[in-house]
VEXGULUM-893092 format. One record per residue (C-alpha): chain; x, y, z. Coordinates in pm, 1 decimal, always signed. Example, Ala and Ser with C-alpha at 12.3 -4.5 7.8 and 13.67 -1.06 7.14 Angstrom:
// VEXGULUM-893092
   c       east      north         up
   A    +1230.0     -450.0     +780.0
   A    +1367.0     -106.0     +714.0
This chain:
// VEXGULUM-893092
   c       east      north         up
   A    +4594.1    +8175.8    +1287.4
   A    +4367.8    +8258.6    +1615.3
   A    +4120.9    +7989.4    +1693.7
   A    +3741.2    +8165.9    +1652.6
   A    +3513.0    +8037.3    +1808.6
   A    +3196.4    +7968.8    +1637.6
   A    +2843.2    +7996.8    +1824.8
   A    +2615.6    +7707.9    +1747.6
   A    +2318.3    +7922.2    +1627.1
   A    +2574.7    +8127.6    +1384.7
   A    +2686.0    +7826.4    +1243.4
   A    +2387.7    +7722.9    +1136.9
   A    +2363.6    +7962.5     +881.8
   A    +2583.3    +7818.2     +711.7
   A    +2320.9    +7594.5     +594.9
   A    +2029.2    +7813.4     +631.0
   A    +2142.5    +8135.5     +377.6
   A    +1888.8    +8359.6     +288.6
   A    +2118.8    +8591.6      +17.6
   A    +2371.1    +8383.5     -190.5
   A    +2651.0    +8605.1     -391.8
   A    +2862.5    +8374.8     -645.5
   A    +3152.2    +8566.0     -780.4
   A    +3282.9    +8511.9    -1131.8
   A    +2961.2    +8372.2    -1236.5
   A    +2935.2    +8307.0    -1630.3
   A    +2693.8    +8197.0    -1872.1
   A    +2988.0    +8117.6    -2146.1
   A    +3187.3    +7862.3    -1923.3
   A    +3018.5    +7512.9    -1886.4
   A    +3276.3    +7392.3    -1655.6
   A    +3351.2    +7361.1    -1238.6
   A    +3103.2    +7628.0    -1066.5
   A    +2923.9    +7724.5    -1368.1
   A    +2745.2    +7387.0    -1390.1
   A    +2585.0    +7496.0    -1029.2
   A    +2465.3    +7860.5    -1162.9
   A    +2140.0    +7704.5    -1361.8
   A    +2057.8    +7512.3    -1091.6
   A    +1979.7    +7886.5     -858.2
   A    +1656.1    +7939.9    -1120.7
   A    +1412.0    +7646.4     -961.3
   A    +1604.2    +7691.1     -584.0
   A    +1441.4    +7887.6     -317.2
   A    +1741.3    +8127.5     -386.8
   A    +1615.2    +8228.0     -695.1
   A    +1487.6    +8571.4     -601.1
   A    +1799.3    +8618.1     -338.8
   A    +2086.0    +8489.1     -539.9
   A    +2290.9    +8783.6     -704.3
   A    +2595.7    +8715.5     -949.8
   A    +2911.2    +8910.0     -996.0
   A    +3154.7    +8953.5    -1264.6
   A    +3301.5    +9300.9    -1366.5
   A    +3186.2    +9149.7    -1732.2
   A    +2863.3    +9176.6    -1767.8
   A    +2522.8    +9333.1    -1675.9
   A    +2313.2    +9046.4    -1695.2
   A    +2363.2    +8624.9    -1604.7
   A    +2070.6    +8406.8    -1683.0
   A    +1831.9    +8693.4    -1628.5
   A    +1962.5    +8804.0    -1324.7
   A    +2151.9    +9119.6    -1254.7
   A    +2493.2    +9065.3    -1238.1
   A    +2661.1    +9321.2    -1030.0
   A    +3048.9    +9470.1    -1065.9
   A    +3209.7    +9321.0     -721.8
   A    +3026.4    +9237.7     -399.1
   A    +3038.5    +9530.6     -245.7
   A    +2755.3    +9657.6     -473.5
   A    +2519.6    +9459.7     -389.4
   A    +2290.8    +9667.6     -202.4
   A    +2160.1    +9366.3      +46.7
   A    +2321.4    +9191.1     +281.9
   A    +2489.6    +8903.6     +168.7
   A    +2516.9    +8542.5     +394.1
   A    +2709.0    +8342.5     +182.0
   A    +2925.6    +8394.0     -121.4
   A    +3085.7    +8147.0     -370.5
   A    +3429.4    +8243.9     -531.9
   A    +3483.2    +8089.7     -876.6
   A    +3756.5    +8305.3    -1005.5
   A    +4112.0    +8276.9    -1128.0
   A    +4375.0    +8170.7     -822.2
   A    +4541.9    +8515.6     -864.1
   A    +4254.9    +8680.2     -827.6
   A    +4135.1    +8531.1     -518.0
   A    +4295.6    +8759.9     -277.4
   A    +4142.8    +9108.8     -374.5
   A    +3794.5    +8935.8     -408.4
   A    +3790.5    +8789.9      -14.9
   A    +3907.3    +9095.3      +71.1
   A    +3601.5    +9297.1      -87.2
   A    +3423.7    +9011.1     +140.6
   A    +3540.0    +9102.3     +437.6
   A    +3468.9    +9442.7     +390.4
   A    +3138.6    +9362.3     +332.6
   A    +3107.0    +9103.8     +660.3
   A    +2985.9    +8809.4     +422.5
   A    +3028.3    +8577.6     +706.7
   A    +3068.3    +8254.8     +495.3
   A    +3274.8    +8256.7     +218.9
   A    +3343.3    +7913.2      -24.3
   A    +3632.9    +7926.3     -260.7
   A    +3587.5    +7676.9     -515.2
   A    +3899.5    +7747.4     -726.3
   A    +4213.6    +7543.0     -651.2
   A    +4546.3    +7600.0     -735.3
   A    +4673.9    +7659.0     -374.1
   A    +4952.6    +7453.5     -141.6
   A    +4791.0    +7128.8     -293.6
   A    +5038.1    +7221.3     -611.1
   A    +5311.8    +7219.7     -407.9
   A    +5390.0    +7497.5     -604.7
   A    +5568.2    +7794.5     -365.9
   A    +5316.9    +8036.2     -524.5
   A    +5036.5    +7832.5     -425.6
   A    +5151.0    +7801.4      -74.9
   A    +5204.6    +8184.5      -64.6
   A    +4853.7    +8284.2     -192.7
   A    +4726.8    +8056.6      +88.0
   A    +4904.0    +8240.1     +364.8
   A    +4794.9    +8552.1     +201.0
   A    +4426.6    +8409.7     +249.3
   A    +4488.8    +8350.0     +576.7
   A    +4618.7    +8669.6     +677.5
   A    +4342.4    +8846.9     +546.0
   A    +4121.7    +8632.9     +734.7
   A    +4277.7    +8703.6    +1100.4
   A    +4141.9    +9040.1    +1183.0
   A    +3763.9    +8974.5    +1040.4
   A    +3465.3    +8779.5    +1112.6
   A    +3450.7    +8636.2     +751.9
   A    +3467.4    +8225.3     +737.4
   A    +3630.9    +8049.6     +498.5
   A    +3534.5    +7717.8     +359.1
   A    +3806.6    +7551.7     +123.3
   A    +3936.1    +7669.6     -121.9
   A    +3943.4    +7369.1     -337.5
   A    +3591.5    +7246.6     -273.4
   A    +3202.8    +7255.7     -282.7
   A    +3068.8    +7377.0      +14.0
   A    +2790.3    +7288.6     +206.9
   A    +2512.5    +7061.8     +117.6
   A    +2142.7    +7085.7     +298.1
   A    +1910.8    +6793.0     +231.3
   A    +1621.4    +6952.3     +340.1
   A    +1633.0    +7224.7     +126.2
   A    +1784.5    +7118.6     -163.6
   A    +2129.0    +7281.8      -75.3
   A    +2381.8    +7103.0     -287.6
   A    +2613.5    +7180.5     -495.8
   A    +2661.7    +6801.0     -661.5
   A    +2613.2    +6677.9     -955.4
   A    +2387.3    +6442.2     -774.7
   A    +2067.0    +6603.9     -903.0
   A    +1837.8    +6331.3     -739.1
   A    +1822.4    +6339.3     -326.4
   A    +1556.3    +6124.6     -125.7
   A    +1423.2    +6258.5     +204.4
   A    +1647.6    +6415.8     +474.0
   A    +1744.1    +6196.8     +764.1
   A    +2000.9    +6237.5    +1008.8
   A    +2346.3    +6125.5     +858.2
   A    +2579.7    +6436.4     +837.0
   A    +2902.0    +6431.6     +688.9
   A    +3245.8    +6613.8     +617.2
   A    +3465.6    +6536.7     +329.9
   A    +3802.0    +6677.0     +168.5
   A    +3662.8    +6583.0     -151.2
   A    +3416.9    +6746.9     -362.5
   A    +3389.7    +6416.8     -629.1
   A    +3340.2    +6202.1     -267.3
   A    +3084.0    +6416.7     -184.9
   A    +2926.6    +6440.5     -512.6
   A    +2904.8    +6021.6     -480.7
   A    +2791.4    +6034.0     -156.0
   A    +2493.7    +6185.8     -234.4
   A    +2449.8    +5982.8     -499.6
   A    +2480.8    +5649.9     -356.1
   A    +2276.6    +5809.7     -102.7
   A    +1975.6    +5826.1     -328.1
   A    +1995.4    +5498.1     -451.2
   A    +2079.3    +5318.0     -153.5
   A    +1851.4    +5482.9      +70.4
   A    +2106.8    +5704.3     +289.7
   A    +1917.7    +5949.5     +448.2
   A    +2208.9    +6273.0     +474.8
   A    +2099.7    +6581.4     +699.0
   A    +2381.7    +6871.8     +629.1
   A    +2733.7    +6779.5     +477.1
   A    +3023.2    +6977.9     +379.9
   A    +3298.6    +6949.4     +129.9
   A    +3588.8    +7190.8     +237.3
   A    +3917.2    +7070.9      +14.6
   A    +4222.8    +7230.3     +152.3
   A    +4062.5    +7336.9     +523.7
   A    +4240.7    +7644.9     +570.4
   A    +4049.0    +7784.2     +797.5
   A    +3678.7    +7576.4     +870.7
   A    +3825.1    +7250.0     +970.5
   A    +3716.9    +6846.2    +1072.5
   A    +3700.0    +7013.2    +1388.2
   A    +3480.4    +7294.5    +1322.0
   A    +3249.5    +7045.2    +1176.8
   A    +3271.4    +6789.0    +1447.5
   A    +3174.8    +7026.6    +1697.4
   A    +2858.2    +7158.2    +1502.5
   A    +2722.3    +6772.8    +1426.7
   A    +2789.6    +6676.1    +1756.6
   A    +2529.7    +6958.6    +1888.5
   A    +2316.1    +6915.4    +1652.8
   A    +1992.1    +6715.0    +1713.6
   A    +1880.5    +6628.1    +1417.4
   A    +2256.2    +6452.5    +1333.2
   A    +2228.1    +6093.6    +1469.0
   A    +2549.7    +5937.4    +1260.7
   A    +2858.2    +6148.6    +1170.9
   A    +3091.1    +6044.6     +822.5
   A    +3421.6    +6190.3     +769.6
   A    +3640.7    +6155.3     +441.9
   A    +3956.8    +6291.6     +559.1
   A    +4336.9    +6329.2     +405.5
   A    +4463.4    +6539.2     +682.0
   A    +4338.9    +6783.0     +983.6
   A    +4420.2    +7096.7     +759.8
   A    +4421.8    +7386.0     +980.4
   A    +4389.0    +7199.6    +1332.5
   A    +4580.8    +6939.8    +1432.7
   A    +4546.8    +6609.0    +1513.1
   A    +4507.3    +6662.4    +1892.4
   A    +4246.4    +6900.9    +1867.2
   A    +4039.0    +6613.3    +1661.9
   A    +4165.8    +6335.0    +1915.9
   A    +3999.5    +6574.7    +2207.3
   A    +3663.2    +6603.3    +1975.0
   A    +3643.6    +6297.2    +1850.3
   A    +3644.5    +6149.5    +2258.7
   A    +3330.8    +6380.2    +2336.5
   A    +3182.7    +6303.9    +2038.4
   A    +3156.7    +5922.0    +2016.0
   A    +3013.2    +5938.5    +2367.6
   A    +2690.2    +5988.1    +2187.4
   A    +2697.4    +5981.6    +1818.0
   A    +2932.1    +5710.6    +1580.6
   A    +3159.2    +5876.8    +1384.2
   A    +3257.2    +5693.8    +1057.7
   A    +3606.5    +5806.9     +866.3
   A    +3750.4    +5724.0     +577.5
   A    +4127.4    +5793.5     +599.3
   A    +4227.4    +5864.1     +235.4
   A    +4597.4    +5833.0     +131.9
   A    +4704.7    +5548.8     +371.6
   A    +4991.4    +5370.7     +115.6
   A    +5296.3    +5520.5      +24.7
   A    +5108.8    +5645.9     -359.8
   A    +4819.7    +5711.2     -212.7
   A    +4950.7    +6004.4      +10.0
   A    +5148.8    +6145.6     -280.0
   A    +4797.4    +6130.3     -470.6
   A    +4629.8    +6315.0     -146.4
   A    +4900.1    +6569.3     -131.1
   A    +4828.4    +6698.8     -493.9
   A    +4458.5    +6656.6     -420.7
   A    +4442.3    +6847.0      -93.1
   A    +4771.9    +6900.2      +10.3
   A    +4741.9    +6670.5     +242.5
   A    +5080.8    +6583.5     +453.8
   A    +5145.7    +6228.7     +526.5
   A    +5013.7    +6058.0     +825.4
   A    +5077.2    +5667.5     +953.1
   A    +4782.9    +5486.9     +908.1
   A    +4890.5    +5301.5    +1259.6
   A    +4824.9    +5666.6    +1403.0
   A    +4459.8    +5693.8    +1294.1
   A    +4391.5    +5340.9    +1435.7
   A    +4508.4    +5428.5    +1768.1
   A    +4341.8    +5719.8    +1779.8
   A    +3997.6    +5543.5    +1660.5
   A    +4068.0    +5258.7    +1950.8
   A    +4120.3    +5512.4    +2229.5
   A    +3797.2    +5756.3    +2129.7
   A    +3542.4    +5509.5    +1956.6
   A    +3563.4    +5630.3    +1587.1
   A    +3548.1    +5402.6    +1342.4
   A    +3812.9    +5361.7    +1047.6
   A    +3722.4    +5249.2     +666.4
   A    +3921.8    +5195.7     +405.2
   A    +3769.3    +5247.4     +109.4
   A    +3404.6    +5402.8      -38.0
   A    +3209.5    +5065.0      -35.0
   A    +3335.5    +5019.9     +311.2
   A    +3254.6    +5355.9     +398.9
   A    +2886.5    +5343.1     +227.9
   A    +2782.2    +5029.6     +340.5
   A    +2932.2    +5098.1     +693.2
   A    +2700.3    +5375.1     +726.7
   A    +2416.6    +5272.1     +589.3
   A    +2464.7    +5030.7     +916.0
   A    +2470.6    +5264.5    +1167.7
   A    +2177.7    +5477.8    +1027.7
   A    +1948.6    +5182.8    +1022.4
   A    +2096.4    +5061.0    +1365.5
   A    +2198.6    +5322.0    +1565.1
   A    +2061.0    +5378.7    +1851.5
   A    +1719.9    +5149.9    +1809.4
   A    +1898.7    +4820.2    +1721.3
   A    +2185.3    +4741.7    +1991.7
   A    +2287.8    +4407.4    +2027.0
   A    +2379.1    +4207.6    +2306.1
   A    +2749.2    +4060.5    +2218.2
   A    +2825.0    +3928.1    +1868.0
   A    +2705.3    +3626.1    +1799.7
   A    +2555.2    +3612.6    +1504.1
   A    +2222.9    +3365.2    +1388.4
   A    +2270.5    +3242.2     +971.6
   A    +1942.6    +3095.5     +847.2
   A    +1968.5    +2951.9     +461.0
   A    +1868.3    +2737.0     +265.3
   A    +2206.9    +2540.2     +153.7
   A    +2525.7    +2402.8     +328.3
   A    +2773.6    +2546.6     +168.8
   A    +2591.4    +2881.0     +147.6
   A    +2567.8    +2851.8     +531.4
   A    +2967.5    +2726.1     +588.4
   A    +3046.6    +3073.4     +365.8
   A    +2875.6    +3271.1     +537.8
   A    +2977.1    +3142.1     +896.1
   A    +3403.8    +3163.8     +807.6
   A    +3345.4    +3514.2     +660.0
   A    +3155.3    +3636.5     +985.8
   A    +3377.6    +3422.4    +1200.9
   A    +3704.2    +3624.2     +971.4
   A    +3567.6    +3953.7    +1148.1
   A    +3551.2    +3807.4    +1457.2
   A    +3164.4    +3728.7    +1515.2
   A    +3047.0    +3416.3    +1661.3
   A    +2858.7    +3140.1    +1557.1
   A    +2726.8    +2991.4    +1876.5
   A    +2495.9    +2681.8    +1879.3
   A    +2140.4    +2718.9    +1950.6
   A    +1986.8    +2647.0    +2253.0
   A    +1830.5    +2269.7    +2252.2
   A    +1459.9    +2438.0    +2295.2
   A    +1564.2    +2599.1    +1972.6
   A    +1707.8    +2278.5    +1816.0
   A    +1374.5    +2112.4    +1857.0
   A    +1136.5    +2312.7    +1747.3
   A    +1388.0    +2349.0    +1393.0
   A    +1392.7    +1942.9    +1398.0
   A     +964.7    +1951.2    +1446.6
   A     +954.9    +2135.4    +1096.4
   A    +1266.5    +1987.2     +898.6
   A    +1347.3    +1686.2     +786.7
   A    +1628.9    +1453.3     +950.7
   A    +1827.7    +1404.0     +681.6
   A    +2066.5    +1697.2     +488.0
   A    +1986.0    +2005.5     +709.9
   A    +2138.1    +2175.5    +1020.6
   A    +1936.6    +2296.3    +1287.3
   A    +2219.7    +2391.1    +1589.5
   A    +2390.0    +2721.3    +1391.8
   A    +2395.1    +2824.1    +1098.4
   A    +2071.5    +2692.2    +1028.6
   A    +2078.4    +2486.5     +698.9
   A    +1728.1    +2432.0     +614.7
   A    +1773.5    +2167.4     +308.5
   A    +1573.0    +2190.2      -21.0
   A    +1281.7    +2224.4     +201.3
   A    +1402.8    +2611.8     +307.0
   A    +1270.5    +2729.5      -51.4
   A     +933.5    +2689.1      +97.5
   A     +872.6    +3066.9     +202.8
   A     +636.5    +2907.8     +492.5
   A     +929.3    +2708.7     +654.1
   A    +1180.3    +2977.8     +581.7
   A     +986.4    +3235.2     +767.9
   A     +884.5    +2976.1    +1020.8
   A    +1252.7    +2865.6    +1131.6
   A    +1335.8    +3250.1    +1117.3
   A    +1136.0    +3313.3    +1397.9
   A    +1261.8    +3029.9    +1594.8
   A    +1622.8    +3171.0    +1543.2
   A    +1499.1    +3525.2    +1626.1
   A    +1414.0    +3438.5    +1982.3
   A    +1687.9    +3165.3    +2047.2
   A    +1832.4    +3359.9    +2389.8
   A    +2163.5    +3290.2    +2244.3
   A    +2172.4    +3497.2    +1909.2
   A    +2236.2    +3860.3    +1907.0
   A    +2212.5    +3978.3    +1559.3
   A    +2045.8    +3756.0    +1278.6
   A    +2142.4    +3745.2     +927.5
   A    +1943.5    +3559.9     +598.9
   A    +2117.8    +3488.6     +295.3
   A    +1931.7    +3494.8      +46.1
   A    +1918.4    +3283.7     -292.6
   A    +1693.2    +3438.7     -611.3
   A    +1438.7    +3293.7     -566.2
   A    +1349.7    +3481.0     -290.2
   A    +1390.6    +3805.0     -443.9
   A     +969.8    +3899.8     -441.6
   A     +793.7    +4163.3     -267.2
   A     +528.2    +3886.9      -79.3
   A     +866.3    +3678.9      +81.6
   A    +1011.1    +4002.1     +220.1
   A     +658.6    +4123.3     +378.5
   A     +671.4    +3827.8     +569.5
   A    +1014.9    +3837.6     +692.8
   A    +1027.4    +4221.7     +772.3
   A     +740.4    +4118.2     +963.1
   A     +927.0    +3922.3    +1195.8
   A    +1220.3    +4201.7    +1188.2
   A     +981.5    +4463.2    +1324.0
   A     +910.7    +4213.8    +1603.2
   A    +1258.1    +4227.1    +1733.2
   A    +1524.4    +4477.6    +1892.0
   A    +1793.0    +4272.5    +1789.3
   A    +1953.5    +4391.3    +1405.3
   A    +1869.8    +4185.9    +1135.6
   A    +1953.1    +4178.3     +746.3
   A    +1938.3    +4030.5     +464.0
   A    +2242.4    +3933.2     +201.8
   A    +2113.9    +3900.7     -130.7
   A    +2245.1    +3755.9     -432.2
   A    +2438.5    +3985.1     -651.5
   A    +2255.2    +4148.0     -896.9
   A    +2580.4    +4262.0    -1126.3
   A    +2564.7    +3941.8    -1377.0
   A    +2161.6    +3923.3    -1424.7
   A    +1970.9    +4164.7    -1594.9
   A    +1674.0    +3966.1    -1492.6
   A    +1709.4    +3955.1    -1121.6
   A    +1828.5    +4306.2    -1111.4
   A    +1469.2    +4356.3    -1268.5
   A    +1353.1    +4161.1     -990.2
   A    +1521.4    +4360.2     -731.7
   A    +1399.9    +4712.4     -847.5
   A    +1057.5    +4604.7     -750.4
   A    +1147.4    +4500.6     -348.3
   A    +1391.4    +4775.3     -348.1
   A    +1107.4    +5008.1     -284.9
   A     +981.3    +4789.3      -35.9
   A    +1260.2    +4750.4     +175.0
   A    +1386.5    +5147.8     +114.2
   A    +1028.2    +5202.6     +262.1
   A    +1046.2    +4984.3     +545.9
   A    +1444.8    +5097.4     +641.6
   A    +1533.1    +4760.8     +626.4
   A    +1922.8    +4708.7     +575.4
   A    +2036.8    +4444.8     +301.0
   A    +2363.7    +4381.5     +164.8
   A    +2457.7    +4260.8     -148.0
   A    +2819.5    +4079.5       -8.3
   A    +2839.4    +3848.9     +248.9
   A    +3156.0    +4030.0     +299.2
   A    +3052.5    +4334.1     +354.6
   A    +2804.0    +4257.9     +562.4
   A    +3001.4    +4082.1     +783.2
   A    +3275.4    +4378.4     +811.5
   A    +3034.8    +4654.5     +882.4
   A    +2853.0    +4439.8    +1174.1
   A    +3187.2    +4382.8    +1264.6
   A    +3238.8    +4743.5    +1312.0
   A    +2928.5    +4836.0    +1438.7
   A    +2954.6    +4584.3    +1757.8
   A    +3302.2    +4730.5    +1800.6
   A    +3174.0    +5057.0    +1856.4
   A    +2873.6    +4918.1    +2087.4
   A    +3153.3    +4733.0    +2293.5
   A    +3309.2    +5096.4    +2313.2
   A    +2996.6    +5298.2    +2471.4
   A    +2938.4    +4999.5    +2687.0
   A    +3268.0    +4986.3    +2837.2
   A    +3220.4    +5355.9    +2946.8
């Protein structure tokens, strides 16, 4: 197929339609697309949004027209929910009305593996080269909009638009995203789900967050390059990460997994080795799996660009020994550093804790006397400006888990340039802490504050995110 180019300003329309067609819509099937269609009557689409099946005369209230081509207005974007088969004569009556964006929901294409499959694809393809029609999917969702309510997830709750923008080969992945997005605080601009990538492609994408201003942080789910290639990403990806981090999840790395991908998306195997290299040579970052990709960009997003730190050592202040010797070998494990604090440092910890059962050179153990919030916040501060610590970290025990303890200590982080969390207890086995937690969640969603609830993964995606500050420096 002939690479199109696609201006800036047109692809932006994408996410900006004004007249929405969705073909095959149905009141009688409560499955795939048809969960979306009730969702249109409380959108801003409502009086713009036109459904078409040959069927009937009415859907939900709304005139339903024959085919496309009837409509009488002009139409932006249009959703295809119809039998595989049937695919091919409705783009067609697309293109011939110059719907420029056109999302395919149905699957049942060269992720079967089935020769039909593959040969309906081509046939979507070739009717594709001579027009100006775009193609997103087939085997997807389409494009999602935070700020106005664009999204077709079963994610019904969204919190305020921010500038995260993602891609993803999978509609359920994107679905989740949002999801953990709301409850975790993620603040998404535009994302896309685009399945199979026939046409629209990582690239495309890549190239339309990178210009875009309001996209700080970029997140990829990806099982293969679909209709570009892996060099044309490689060549993006380098003028991307000059600017923006760019976050991907490589699905289908084992030996199953792929063979899972490929009947997913129809996704052809790649090394895992492969997508390393290319992440060391052009900054990207590579995740493994969803709570590596979630937490790792909630990171970024609270970090990027304000918070940069200096190298990677890392300050631990808790109450505990043992709590602080965990925390230091899994942080030392992703190769941060634990450095001792300077003796100016040392002194002012020994002026406010006792001789005996603490540790004031790094991590800072403060005894039985840390679980006084005063000293707590007090030694915080003195670890904050040691000249020696880059990035600051407080595990936290329950009883810390109140809204008048974290006031004090976000207090101090809003002092500083360097990043700073918290690692909280888990809240999985207590139904009373988890109680507890609901109330500061607020607090610290408000504030942008980033918490963890694993030492573990906190310590992997700080891990990450200094590798990718090494990267820009070294430029």
């Amino acid at each position: 197929m002939v690479v199109k180019v696609i201006d800036f300003k047109k692809f932006e329309t994408l996410f900006h339609p004004i007249n929405i067609a969705f073909i095959g819509a149905s009141e009688k099937s409560a499955f795939g697309a048809m969960l979306y269609l009730s969702a249109f009557k409380t959108s801003k689409w409502k009086d713009t949004f036109y459904p078409v099946n040959p069927k009937y005369d009415k859907v939900l209230d709304w005139k339903c027209y024959k085919s496309v081509l009837d409509i009488p207005d002009h139409i932006d974007t249009a959703y295809i929910s119809v039998k595989t088969k049937h695919i091919p004569q409705v783009l067609k009556e697309c293109v011939e009305k110059d719907i420029p964006w056109v999302i395919v929901f149905s699957s049942g294409f060269s992720e079967t593996g089935d020769p039909v499959g593959l040969k309906l694809e081509k046939e979507l393809k070739q009717i594709l080269s001579k027009s100006n029609t775009r193609v997103i999917g087939p085997n997807c969702l389409g494009p999602y909009n935070a700020a106005e309510g664009m999204a077709f997830s079963f994610s019904a709750k969204t919190n305020s638009p921010g500038q995260v923008s993602f891609m993803s080969q999978s509609g359920g992945h994107m679905s989740q995203l949002i999801d953990i997005g709301y409850k975790r605080d993620i603040r998404f601009r535009y994302g896309v789900s685009f399945g199979n990538q026939i046409d629209l492609n990582c690239v495309d994408f890549l190239k339309h967050y990178q210009k875009d201003s309001t996209t700080q942080v970029i997140a990829a789910y990806l099982e293969s390059f679909g209709s570009t290639t892996g060099h044309e990403f490689f060549l993006e990806l380098k003028k991307t990460t000059k600017n923006k981090p760019v976050i991907i999840w490589k699905g289908g790395y084992t030996e199953d997994g792929s063979r899972a991908a490929f009947s997913h998306t129809g996704a052809i195997a790649s090394d895992l080795r492969l997508w390393y290299s290319m992440a060391k040579q052009t900054g990207a970052t590579i995740v493994k799996d969803n709570e590596e990709f979630w937490n790792t960009i909630k990171t970024f997003e609270l970090l990027f660009p304000k918070y940069i730190p200096q190298g990677r050592n890392i300050g631990i202040i808790t109450p505990g020994g043992g709590s602080s010797v965990n925390t230091t070998d899994l942080f030392n494990f992703h190769n941060l550093k634990i450095p001792e604090l300077t003796l100016d440092s040392q002194k002012k910890l020994s002026e406010i804790l006792p001789y005996e059962n603490v540790n004031v050179k790094n991590p800072v153990d403060l005894g039985a006397l840390g679980f006084v919030v005063e000293v707590f916040v007090n030694c915080i501060k003195i670890v904050v400006n040691d000249p020696n610590i880059d990035i600051v970290v407080i595990p936290l025990w329950p009883h810390f888990i109140y809204n008048h303890v974290f006031r004090q200590m976000i207090e101090i982080q809003k002092s500083t340039k360097k990043p700073f969390m918290f690692c909280l207890p888990s809240i999985a086995d207590s139904s009373e802490l988890a109680n507890q937690f609901s109330a500061v969640k607020k607090k610290l969603h408000k504030e942008r504050v980033l918490y963890f609830f694993s030492l573990r993964d906190a310590a992997k995606s700080i891990s990450l995110y200094c590798d990718y500050i090494e990267f820009i420096n070294s430029r």
